[in-house]
C-alpha positions as CSV (number, residue, x, y, z in Angstrom):
1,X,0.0,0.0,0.0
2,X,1.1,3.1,-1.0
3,X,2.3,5.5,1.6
4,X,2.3,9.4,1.3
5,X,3.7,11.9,4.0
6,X,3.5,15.0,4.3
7,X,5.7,17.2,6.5
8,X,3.9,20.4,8.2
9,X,5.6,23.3,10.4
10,X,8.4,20.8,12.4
11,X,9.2,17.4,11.4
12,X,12.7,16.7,12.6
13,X,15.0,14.0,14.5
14,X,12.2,11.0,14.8
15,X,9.5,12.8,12.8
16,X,11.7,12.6,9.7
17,X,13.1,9.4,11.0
18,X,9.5,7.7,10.9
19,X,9.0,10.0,7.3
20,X,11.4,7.9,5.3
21,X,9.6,5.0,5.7
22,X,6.9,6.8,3.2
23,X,7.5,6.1,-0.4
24,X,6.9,10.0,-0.9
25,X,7.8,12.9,1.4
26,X,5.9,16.1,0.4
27,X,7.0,19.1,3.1
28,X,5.4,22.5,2.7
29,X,7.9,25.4,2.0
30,X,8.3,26.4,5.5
31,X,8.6,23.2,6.8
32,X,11.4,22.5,9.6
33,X,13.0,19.5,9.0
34,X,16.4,17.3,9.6
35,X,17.9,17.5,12.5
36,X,19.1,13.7,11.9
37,X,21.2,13.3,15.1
38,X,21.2,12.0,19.0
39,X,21.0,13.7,21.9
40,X,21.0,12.7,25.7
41,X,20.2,15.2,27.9
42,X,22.1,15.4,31.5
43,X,22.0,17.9,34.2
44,X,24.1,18.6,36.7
45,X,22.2,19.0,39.9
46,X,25.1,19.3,42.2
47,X,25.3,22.7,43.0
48,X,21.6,23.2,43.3
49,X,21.2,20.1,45.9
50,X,24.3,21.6,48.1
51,X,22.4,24.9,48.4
52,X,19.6,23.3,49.8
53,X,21.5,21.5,52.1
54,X,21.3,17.9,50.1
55,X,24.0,15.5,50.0
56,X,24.2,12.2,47.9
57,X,24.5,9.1,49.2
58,X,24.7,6.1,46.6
59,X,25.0,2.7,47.5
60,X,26.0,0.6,44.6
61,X,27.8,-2.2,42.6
62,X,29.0,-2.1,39.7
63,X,31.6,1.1,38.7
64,X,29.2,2.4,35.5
65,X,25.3,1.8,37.2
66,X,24.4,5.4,37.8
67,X,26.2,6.3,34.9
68,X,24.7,9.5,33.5
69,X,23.4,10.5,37.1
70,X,22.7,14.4,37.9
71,X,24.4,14.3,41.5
72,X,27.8,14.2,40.5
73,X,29.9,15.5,37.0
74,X,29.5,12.7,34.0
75,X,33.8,11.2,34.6
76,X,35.3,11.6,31.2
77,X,35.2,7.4,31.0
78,X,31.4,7.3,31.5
79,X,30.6,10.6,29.0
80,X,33.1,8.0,26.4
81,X,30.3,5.4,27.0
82,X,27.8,7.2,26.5
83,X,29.2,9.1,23.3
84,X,29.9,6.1,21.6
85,X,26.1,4.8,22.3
86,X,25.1,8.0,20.4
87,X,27.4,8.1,17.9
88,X,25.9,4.0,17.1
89,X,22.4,5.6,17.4
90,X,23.3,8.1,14.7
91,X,24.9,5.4,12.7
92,X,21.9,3.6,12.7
93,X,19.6,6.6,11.5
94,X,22.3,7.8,9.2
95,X,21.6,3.9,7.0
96,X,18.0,4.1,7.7
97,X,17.8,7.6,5.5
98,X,20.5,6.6,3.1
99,X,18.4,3.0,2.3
100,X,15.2,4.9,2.0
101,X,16.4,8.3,0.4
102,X,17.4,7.0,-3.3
103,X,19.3,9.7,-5.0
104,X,20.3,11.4,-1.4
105,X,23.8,12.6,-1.9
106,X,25.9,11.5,1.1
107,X,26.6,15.1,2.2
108,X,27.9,15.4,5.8
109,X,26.3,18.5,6.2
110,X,22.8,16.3,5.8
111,X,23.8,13.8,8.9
112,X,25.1,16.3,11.4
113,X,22.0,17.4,13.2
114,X,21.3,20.6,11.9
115,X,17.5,21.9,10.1
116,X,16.5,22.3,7.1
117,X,13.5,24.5,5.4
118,X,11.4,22.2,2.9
119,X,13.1,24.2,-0.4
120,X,16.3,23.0,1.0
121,X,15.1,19.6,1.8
122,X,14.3,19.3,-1.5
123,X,17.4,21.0,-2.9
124,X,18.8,17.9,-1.1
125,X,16.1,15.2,-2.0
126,X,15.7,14.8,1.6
127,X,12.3,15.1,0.7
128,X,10.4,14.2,-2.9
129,X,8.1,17.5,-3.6
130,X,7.2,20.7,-2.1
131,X,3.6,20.9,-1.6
132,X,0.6,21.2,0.9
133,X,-2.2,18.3,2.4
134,X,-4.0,18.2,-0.7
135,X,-0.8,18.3,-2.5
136,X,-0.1,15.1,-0.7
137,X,-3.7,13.7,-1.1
138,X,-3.5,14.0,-4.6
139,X,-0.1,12.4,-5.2
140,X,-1.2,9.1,-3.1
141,X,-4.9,9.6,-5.4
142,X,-2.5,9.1,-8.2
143,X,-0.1,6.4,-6.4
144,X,-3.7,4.5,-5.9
145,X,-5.1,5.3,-9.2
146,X,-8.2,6.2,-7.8
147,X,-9.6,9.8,-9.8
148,X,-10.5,10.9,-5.6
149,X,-10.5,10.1,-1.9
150,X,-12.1,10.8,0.9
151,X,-9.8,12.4,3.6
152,X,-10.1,10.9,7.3
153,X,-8.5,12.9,10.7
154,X,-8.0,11.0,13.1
155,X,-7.5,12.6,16.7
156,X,-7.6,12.1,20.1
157,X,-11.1,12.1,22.2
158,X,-12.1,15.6,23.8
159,X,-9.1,17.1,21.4
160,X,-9.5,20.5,20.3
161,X,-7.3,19.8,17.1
162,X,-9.6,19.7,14.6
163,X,-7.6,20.4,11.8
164,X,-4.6,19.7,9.8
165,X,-2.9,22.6,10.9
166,X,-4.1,22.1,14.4
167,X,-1.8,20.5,16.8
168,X,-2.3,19.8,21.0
169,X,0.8,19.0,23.3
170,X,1.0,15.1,24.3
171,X,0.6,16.4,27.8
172,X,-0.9,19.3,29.9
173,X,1.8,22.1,30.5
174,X,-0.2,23.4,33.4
175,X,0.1,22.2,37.0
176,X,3.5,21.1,36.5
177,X,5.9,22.4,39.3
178,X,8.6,22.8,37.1
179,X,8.9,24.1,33.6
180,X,12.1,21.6,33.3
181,X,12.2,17.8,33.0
182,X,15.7,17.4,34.8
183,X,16.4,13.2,35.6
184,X,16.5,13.0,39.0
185,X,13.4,15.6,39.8
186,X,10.9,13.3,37.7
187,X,11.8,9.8,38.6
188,X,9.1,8.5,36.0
189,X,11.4,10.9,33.6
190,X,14.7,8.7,32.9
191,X,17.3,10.1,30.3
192,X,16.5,8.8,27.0
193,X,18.4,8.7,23.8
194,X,16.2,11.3,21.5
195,X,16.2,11.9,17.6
196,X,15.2,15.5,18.3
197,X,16.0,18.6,17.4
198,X,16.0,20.3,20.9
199,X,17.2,23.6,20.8
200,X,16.0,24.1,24.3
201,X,15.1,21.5,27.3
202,X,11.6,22.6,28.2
203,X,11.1,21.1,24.3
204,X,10.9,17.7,26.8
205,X,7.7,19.0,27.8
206,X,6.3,19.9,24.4
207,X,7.2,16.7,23.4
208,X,5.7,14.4,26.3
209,X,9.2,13.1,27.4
């Protein structure tokens, strides 16, 4: 079955990731998009927990289990470990575009994390046409050879989006007592290995990490 996608305002890190599975990426002009790298966010909580008076006191076995913890600087050994996970990560997503992307010139300015707007997606055939939804629509009408569709939206219950161009956060951004998902504050919040473009940590949030 024929698969369309069509990029909107942000589709970068996993969004594209999940794109090039489509056999046709259509991204508006404006779209956002790229951003084909890792990140693993850490915070250092060190100074802030000494302010209030807070002192850590792990009990563990094995050298590397709390690797990545906030309570103490990353050692040089354990940010090594955890660079080479990332850099395997990015490996990995690096094959998945160049299997799926035919034609995608190997450019190392494609594969090291920064954005893209649609025109230069498609400069790069990162991305097969510039168009809009019914731009999209009609290219899978014609993958289907069918003459028209009907178009189906699917959305959450009790979700305000009602639109293509309508869009509502994973998660409710009110009630929170901090604005910041930093590891060790939201236990249910581990670090996590992202494909996401994250210029700034509260994107977490936006996101429903």
């Amino acid at each position: 079955m024929p698969v369309v996608v069509c990029l909107l305002e942000t589709a970068t890190g996993g969004a594209y990731y999940i794109a090039t599975a489509a056999d046709q990426i259509v991204a508006l002009p404006t779209t956002v998009t790229g951003g084909i790298g890792v990140i693993l966010n850490l915070y250092s909580l060190e100074t802030f927990m000494q302010t209030q008076g807070i002192a850590a006191m792990p009990v563990k076995s094995g050298e590397f289990i709390d690797m990545g913890t906030p309570i103490h600087p990353v050692p040089d050994e354990q940010r090594a470990v955890l660079e080479r996970h990332a850099k395997e990560f990015h490996q990995l997503f690096r094959e998945t575009v160049m299997r799926s992307r035919h034609g995608l010139a190997p450019q190392e300015e494609i594969f090291d994390g920064r954005i893209f707007t649609g025109v230069q997606a498609a400069g790069l055939h990162m991305v097969d046409a510039i168009g809009y939804p019914d731009d999209a629509v009609a290219t899978a009408c014609g993958m289907a050879g069918l003459p028209r569709a009907q178009v189906v939206l699917y959305h959450r219950c009790n979700d305000r989006a009602r639109s293509l161009y309508s869009t509502t956060p994973n998660i409710p951004l009110q009630g929170e007592m901090t604005a910041l998902n930093v590891p060790g504050l939201a236990l249910s919040r581990m670090p996590t290995f992202l494909y996401l473009w994250q210029p700034e940590p509260t994107m977490e949030k936006l996101t429903g990490r």
